[in-house]
PDB file of N, H, CA, C and O in Angstrom:
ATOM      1  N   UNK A   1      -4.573  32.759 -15.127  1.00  0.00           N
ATOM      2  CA  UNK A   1      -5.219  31.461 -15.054  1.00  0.00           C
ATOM      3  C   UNK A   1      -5.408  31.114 -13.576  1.00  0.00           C
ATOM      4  O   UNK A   1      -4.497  31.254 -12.760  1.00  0.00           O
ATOM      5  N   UNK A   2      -7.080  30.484 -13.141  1.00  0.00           N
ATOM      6  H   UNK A   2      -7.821  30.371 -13.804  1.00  0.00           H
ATOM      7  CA  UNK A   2      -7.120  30.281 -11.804  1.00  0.00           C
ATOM      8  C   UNK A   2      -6.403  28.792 -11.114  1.00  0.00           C
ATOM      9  O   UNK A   2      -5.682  28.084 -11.816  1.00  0.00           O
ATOM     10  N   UNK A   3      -6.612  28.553 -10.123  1.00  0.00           N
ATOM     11  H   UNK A   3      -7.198  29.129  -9.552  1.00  0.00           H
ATOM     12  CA  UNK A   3      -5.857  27.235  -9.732  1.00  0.00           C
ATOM     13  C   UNK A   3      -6.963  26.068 -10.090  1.00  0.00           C
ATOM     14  O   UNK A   3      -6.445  25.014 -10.459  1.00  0.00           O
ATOM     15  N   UNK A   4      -8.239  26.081 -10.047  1.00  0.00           N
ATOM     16  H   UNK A   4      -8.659  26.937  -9.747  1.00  0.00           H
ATOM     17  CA  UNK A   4      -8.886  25.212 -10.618  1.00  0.00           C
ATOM     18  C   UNK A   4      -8.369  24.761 -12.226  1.00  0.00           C
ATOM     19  O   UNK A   4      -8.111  23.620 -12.609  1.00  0.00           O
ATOM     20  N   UNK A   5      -8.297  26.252 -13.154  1.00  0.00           N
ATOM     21  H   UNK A   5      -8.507  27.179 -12.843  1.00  0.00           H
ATOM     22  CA  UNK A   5      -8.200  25.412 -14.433  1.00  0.00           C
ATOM     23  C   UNK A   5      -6.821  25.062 -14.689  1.00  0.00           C
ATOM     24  O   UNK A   5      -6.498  24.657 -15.805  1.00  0.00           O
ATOM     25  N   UNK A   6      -5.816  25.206 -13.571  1.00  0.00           N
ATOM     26  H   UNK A   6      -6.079  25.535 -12.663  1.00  0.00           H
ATOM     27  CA  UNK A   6      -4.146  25.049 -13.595  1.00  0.00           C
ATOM     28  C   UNK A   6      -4.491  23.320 -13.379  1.00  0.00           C
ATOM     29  O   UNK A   6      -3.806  22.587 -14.093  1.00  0.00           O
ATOM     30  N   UNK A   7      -5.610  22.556 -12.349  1.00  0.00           N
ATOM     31  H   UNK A   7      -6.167  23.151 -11.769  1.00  0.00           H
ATOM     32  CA  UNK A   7      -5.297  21.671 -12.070  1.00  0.00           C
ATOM     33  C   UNK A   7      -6.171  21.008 -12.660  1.00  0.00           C
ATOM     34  O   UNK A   7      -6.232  19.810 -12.384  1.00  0.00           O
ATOM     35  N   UNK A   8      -7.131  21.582 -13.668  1.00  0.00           N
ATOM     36  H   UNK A   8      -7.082  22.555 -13.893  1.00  0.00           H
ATOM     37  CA  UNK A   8      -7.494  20.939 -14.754  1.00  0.00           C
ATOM     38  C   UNK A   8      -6.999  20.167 -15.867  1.00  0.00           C
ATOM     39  O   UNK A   8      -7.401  19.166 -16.460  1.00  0.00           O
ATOM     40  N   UNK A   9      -5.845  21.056 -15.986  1.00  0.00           N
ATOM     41  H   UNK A   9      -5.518  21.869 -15.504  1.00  0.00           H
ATOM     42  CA  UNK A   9      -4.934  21.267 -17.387  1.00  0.00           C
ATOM     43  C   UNK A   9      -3.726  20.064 -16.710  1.00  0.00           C
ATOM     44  O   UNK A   9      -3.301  19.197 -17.474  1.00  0.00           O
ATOM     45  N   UNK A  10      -3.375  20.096 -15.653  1.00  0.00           N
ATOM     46  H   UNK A  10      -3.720  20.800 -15.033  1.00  0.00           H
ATOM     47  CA  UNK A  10      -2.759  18.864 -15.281  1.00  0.00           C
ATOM     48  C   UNK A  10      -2.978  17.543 -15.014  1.00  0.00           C
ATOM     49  O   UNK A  10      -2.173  16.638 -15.232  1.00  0.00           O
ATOM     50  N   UNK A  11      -4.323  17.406 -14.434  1.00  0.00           N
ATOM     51  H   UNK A  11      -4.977  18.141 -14.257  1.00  0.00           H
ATOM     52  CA  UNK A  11      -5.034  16.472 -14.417  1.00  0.00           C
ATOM     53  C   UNK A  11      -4.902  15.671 -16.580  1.00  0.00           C
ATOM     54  O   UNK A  11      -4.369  14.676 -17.071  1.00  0.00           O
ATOM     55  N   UNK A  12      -5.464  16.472 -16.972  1.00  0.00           N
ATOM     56  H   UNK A  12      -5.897  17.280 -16.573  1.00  0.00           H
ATOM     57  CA  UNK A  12      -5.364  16.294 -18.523  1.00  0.00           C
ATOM     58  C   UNK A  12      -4.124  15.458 -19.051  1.00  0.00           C
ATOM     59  O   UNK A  12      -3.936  14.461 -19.748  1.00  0.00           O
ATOM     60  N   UNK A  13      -3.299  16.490 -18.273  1.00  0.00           N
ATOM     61  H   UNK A  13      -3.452  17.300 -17.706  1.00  0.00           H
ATOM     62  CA  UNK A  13      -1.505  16.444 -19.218  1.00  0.00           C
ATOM     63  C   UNK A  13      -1.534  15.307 -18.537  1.00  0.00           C
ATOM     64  O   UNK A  13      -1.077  14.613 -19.446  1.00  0.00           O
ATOM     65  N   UNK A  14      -1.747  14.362 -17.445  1.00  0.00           N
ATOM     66  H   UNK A  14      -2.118  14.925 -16.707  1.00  0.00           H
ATOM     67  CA  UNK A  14      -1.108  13.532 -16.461  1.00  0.00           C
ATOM     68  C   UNK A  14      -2.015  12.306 -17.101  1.00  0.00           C
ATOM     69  O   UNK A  14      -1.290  11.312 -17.143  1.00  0.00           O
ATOM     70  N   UNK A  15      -3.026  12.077 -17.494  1.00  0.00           N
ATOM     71  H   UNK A  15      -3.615  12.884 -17.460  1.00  0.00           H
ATOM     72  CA  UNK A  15      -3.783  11.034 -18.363  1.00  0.00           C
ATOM     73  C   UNK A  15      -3.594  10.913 -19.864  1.00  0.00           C
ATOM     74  O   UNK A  15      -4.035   9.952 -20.496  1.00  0.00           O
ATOM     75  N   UNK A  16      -2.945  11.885 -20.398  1.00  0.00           N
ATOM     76  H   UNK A  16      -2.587  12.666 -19.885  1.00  0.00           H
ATOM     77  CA  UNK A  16      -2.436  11.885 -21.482  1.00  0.00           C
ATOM     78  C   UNK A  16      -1.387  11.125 -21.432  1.00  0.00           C
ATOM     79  O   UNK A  16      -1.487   9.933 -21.721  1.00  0.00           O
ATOM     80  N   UNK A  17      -0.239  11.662 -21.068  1.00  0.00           N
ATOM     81  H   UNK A  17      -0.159  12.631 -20.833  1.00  0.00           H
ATOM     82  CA  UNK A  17       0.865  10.846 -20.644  1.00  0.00           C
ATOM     83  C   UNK A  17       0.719   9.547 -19.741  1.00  0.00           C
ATOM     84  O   UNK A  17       1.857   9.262 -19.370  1.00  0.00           O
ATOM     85  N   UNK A  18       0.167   8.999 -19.433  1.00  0.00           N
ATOM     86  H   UNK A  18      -0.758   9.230 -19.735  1.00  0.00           H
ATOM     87  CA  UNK A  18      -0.545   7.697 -18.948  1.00  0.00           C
ATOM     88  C   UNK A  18      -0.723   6.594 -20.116  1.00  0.00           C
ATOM     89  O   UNK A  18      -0.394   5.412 -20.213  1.00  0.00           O
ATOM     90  N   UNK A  19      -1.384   7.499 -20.949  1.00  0.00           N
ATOM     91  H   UNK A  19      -1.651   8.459 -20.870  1.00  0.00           H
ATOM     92  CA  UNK A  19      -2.338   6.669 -21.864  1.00  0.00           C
ATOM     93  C   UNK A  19      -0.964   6.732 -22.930  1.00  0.00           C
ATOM     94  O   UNK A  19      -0.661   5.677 -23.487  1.00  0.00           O
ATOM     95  N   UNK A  20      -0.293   7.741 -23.158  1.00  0.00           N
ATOM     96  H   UNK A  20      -0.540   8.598 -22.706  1.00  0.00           H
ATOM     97  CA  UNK A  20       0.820   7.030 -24.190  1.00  0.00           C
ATOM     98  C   UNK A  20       1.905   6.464 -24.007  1.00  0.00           C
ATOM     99  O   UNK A  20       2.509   5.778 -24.832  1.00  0.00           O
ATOM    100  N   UNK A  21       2.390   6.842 -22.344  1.00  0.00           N
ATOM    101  H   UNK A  21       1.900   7.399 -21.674  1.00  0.00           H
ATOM    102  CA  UNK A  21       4.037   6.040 -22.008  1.00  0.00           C
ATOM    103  C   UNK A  21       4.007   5.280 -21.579  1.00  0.00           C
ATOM    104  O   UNK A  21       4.880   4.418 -21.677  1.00  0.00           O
ATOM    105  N   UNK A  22       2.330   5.135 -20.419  1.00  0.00           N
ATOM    106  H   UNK A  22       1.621   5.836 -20.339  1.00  0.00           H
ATOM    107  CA  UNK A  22       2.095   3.356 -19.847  1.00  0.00           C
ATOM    108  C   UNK A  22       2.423   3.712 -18.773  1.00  0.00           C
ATOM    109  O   UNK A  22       2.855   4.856 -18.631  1.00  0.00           O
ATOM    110  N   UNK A  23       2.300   2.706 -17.533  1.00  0.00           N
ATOM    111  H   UNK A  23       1.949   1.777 -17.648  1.00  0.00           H
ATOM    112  CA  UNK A  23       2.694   2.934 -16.519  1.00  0.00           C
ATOM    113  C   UNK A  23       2.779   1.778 -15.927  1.00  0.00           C
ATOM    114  O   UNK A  23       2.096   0.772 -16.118  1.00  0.00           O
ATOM    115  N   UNK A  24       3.908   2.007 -14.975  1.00  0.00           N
ATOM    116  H   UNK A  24       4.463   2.825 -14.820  1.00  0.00           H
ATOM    117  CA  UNK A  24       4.486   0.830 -14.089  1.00  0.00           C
ATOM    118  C   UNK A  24       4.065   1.069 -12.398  1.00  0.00           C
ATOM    119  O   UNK A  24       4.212   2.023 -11.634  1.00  0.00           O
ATOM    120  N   UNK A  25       3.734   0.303 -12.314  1.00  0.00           N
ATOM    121  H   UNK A  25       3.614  -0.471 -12.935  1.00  0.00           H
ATOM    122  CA  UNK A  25       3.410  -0.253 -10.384  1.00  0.00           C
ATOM    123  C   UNK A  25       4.140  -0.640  -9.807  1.00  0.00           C
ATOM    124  O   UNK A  25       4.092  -1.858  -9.983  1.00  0.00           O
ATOM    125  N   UNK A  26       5.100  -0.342  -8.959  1.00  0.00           N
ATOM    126  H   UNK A  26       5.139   0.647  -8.816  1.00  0.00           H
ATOM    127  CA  UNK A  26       6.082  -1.320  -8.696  1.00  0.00           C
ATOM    128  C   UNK A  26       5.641  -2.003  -7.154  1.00  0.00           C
ATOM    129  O   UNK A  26       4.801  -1.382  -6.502  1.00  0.00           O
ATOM    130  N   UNK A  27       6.069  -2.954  -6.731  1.00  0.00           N
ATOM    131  H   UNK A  27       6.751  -3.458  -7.260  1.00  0.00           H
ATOM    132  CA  UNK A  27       5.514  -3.639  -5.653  1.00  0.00           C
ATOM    133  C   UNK A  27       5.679  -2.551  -4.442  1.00  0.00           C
ATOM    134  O   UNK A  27       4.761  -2.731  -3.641  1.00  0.00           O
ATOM    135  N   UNK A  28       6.414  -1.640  -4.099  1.00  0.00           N
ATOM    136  H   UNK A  28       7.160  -1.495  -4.749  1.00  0.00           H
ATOM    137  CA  UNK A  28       6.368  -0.569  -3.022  1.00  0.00           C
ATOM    138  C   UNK A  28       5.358   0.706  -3.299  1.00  0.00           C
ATOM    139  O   UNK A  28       5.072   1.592  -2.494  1.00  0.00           O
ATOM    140  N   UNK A  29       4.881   0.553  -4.705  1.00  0.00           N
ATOM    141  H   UNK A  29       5.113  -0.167  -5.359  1.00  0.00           H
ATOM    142  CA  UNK A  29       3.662   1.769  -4.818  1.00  0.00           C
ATOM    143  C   UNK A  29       3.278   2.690  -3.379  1.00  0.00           C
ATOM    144  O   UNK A  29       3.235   3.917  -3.292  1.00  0.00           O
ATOM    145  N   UNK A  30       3.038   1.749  -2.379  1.00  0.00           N
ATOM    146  H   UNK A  30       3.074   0.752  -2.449  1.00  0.00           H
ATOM    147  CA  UNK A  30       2.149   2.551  -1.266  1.00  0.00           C
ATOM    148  C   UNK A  30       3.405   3.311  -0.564  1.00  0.00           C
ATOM    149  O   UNK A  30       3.165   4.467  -0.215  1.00  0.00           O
ATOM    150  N   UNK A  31       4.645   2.839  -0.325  1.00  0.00           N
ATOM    151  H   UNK A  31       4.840   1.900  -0.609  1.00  0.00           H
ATOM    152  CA  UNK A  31       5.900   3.577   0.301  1.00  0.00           C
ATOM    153  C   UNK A  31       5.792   5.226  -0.700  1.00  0.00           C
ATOM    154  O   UNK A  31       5.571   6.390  -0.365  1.00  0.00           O
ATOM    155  N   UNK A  32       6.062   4.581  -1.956  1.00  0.00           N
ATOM    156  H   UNK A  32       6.241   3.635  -2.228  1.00  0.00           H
ATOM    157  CA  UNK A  32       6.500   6.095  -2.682  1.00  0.00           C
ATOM    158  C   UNK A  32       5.432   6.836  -2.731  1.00  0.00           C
ATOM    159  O   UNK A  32       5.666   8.024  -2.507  1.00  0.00           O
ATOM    160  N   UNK A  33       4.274   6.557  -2.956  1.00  0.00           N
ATOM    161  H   UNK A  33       4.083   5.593  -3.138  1.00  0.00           H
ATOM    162  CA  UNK A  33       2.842   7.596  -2.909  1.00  0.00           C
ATOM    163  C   UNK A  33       3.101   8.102  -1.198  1.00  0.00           C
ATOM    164  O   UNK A  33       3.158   9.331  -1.199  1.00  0.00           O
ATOM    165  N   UNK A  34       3.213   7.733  -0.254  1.00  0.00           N
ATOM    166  H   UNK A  34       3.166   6.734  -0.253  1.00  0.00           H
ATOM    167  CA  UNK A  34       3.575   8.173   1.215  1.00  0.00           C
ATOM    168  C   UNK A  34       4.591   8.936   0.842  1.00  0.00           C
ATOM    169  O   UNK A  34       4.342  10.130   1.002  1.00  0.00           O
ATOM    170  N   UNK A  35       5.841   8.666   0.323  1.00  0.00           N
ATOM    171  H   UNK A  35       6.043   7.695   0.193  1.00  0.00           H
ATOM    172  CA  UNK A  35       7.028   9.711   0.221  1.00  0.00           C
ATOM    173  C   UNK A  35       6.728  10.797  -0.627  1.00  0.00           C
ATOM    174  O   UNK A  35       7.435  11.798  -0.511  1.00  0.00           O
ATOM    175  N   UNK A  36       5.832  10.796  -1.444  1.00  0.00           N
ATOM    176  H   UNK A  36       5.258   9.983  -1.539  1.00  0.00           H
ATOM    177  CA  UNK A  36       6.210  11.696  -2.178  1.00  0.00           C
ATOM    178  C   UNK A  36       4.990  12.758  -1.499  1.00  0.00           C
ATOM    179  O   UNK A  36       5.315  13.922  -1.262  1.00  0.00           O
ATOM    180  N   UNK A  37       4.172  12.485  -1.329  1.00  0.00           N
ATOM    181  H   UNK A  37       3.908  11.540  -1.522  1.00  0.00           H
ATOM    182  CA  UNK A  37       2.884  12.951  -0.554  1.00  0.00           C
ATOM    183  C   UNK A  37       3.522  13.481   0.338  1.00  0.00           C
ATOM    184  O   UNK A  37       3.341  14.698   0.328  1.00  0.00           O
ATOM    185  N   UNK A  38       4.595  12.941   1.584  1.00  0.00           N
ATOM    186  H   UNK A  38       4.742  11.952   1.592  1.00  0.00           H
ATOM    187  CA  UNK A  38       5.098  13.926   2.397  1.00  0.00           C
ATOM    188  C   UNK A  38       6.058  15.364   1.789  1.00  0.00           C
ATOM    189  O   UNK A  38       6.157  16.535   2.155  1.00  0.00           O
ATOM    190  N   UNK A  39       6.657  14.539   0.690  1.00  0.00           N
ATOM    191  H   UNK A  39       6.576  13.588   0.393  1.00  0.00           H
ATOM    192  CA  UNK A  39       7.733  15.542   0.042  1.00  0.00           C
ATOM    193  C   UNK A  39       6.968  17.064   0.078  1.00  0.00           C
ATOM    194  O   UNK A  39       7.304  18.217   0.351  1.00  0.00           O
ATOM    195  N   UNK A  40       5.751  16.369  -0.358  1.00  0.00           N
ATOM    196  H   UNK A  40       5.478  15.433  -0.579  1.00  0.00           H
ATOM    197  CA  UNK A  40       4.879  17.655  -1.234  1.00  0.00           C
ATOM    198  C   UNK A  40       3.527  18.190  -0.443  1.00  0.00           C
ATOM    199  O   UNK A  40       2.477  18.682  -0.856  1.00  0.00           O
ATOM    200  N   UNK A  41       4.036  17.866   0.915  1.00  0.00           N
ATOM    201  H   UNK A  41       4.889  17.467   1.251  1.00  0.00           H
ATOM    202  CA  UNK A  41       3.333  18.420   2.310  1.00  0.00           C
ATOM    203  C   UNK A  41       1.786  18.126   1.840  1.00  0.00           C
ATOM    204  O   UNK A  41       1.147  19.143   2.110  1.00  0.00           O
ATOM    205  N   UNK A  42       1.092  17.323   1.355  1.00  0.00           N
ATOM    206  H   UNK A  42       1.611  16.497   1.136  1.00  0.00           H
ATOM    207  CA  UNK A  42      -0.060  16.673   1.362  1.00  0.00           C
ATOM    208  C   UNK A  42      -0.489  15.825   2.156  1.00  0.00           C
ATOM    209  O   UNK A  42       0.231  15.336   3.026  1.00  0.00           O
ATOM    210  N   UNK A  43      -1.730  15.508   1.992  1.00  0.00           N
ATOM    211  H   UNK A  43      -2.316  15.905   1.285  1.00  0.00           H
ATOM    212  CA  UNK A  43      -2.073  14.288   3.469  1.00  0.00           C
ATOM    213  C   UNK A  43      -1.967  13.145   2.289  1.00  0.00           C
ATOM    214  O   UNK A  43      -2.392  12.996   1.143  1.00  0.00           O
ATOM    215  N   UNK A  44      -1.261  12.518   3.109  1.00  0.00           N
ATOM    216  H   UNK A  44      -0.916  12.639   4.040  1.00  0.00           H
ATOM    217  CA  UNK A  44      -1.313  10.674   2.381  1.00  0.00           C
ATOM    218  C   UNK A  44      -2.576   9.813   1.900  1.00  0.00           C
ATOM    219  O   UNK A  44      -2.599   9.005   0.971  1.00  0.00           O
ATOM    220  N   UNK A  45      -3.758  10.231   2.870  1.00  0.00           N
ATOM    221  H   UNK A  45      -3.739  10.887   3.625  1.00  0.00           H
ATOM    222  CA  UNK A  45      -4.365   9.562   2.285  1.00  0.00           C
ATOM    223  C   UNK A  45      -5.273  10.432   1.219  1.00  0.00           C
ATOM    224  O   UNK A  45      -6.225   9.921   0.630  1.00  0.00           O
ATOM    225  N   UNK A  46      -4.995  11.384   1.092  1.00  0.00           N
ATOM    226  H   UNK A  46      -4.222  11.799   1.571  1.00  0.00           H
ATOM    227  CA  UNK A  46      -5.347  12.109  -0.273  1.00  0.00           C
ATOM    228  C   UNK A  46      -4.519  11.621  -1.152  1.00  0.00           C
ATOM    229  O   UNK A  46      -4.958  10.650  -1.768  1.00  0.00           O
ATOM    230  N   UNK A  47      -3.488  11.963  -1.410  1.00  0.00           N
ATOM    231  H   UNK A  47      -3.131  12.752  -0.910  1.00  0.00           H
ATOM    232  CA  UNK A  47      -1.891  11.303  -2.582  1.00  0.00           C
ATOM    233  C   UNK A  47      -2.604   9.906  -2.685  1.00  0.00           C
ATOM    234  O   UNK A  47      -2.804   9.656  -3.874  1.00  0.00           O
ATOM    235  N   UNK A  48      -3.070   8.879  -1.835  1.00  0.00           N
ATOM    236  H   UNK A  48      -2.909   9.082  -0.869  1.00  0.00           H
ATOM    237  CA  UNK A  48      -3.216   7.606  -2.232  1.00  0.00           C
ATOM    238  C   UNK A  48      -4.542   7.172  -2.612  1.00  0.00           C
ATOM    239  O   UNK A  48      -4.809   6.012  -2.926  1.00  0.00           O
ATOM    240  N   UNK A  49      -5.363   8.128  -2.576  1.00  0.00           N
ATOM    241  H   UNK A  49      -5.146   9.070  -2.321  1.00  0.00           H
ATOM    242  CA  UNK A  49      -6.862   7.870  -3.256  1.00  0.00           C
ATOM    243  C   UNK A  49      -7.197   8.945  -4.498  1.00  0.00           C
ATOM    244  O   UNK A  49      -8.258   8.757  -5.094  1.00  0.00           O
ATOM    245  N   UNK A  50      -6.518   9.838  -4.833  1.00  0.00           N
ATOM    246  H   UNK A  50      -5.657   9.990  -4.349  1.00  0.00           H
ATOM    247  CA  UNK A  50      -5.898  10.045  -6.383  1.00  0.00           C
ATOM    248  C   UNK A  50      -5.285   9.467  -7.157  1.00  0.00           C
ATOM    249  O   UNK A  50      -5.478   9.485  -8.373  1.00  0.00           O
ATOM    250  N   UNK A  51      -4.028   8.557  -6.279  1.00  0.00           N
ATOM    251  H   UNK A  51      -3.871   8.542  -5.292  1.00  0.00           H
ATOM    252  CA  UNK A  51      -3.277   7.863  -7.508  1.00  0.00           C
ATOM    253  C   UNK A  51      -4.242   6.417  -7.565  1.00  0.00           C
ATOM    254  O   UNK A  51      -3.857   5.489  -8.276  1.00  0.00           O
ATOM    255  N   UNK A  52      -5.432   6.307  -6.818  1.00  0.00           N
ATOM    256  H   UNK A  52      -5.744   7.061  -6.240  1.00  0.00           H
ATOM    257  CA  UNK A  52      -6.373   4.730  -7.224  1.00  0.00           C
ATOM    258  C   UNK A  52      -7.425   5.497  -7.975  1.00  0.00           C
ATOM    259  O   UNK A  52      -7.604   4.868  -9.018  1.00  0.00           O
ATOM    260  N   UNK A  53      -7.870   6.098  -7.960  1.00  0.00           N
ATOM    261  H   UNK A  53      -7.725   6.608  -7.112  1.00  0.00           H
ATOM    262  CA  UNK A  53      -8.730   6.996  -9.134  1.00  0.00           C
ATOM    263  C   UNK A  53      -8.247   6.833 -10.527  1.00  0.00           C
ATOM    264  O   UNK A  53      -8.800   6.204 -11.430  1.00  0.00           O
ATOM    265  N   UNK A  54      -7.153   7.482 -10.564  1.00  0.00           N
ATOM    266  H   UNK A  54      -6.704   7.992  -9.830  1.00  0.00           H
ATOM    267  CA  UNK A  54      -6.178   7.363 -12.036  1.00  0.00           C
ATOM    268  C   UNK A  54      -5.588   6.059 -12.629  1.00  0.00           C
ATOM    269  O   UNK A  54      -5.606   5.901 -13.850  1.00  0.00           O
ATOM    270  N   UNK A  55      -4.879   4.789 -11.512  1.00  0.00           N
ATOM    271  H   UNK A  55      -4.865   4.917 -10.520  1.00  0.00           H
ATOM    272  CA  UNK A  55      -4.788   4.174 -11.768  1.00  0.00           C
ATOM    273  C   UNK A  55      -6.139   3.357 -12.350  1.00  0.00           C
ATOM    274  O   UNK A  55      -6.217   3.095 -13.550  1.00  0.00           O
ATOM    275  N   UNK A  56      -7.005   3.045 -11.573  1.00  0.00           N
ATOM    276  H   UNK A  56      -6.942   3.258 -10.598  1.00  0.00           H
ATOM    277  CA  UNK A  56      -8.456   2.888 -12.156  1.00  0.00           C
ATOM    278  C   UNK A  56      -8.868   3.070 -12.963  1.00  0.00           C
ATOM    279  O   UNK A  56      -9.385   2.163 -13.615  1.00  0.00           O
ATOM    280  N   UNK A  57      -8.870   4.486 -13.414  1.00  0.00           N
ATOM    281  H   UNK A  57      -8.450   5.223 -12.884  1.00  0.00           H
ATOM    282  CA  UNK A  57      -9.702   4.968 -14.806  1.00  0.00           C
ATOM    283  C   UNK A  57      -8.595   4.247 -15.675  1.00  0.00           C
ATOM    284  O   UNK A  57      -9.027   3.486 -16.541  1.00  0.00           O
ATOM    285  N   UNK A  58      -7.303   4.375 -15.566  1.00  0.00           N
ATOM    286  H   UNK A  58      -6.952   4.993 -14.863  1.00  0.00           H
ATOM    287  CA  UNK A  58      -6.371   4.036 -16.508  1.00  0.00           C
ATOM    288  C   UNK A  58      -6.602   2.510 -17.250  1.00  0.00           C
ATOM    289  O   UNK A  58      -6.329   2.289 -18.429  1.00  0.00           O
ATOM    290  N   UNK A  59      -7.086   1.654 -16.432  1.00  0.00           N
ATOM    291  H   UNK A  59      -7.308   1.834 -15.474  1.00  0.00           H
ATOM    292  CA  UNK A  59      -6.879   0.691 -16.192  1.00  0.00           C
ATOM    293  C   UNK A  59      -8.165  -0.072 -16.819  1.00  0.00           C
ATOM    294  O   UNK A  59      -8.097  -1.232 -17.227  1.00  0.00           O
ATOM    295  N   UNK A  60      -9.480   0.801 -16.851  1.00  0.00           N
ATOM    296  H   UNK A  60      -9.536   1.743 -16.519  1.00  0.00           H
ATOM    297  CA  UNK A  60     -10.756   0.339 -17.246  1.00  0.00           C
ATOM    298  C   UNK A  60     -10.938   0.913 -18.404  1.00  0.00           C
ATOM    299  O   UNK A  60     -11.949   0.753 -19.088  1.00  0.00           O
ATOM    300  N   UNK A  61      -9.396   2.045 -18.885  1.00  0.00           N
ATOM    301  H   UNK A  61      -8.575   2.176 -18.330  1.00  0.00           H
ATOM    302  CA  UNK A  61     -10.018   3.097 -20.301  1.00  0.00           C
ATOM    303  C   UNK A  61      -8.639   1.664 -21.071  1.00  0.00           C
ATOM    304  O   UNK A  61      -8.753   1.858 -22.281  1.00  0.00           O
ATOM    305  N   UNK A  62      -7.732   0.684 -20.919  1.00  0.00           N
ATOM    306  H   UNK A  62      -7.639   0.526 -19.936  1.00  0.00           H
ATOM    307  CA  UNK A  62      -7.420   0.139 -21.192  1.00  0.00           C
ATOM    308  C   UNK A  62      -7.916  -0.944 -21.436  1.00  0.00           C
ATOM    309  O   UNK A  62      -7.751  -1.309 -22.600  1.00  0.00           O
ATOM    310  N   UNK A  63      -8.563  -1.728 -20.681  1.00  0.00           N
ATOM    311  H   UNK A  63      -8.697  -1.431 -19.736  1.00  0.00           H
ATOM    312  CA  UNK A  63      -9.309  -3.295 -20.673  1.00  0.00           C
ATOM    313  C   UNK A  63     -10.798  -2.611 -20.492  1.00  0.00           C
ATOM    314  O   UNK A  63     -11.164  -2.462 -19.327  1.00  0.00           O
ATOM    315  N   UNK A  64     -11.604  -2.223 -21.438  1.00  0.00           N
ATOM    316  H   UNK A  64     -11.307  -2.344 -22.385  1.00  0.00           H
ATOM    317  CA  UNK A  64     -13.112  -1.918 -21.122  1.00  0.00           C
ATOM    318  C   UNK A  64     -13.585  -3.314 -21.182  1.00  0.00           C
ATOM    319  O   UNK A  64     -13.247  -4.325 -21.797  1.00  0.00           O
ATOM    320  N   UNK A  65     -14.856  -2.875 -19.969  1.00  0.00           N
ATOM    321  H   UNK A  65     -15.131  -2.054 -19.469  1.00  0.00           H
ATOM    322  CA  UNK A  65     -15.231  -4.286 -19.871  1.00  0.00           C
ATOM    323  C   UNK A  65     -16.107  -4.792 -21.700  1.00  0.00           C
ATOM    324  O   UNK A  65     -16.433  -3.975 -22.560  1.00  0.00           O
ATOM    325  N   UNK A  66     -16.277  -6.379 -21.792  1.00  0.00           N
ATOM    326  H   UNK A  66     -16.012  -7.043 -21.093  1.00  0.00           H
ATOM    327  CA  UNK A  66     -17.030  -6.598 -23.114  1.00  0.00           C
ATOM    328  C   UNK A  66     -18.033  -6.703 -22.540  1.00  0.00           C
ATOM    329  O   UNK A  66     -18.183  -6.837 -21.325  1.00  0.00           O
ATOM    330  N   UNK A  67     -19.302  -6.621 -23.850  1.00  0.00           N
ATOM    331  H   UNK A  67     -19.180  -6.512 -24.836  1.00  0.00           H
ATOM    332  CA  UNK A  67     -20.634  -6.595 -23.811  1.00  0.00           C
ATOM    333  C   UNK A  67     -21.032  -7.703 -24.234  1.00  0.00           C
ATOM    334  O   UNK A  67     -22.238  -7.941 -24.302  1.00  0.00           O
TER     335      UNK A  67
END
């Protein structure tokens, strides 16, 4: 399996689990997306404009707007 469809298949598993356990924000959000982003030798502001993507979609596939 290539790394595209590895981070397909996670992307997936990670909105799945979103959409059934829920998710919490806690008021330091931007500290731990920085910590964990360093943990996991990424650039921060990548880690923090993925987790507003997801939170987003999460958030608009929850409250769709009415017509």
């Amino acid at each position: 399996m290539n790394k595209e469809r590895q981070g397909e298949i996670a992307l997936l598993y990670l909105k799945h689990k979103l959409q059934t356990d829920g998710m919490r924000l806690p008021p330091n959000i931007h500290r731990d997306i920085g910590n964990t982003a360093k943990a996991l030798n990424m650039p921060v502001d990548e880690a923090t404009e993925f987790a507003e993507i997801i939170v987003r979609e999460h958030v608009e596939k929850t409250f769709p707007k009415k017509r």
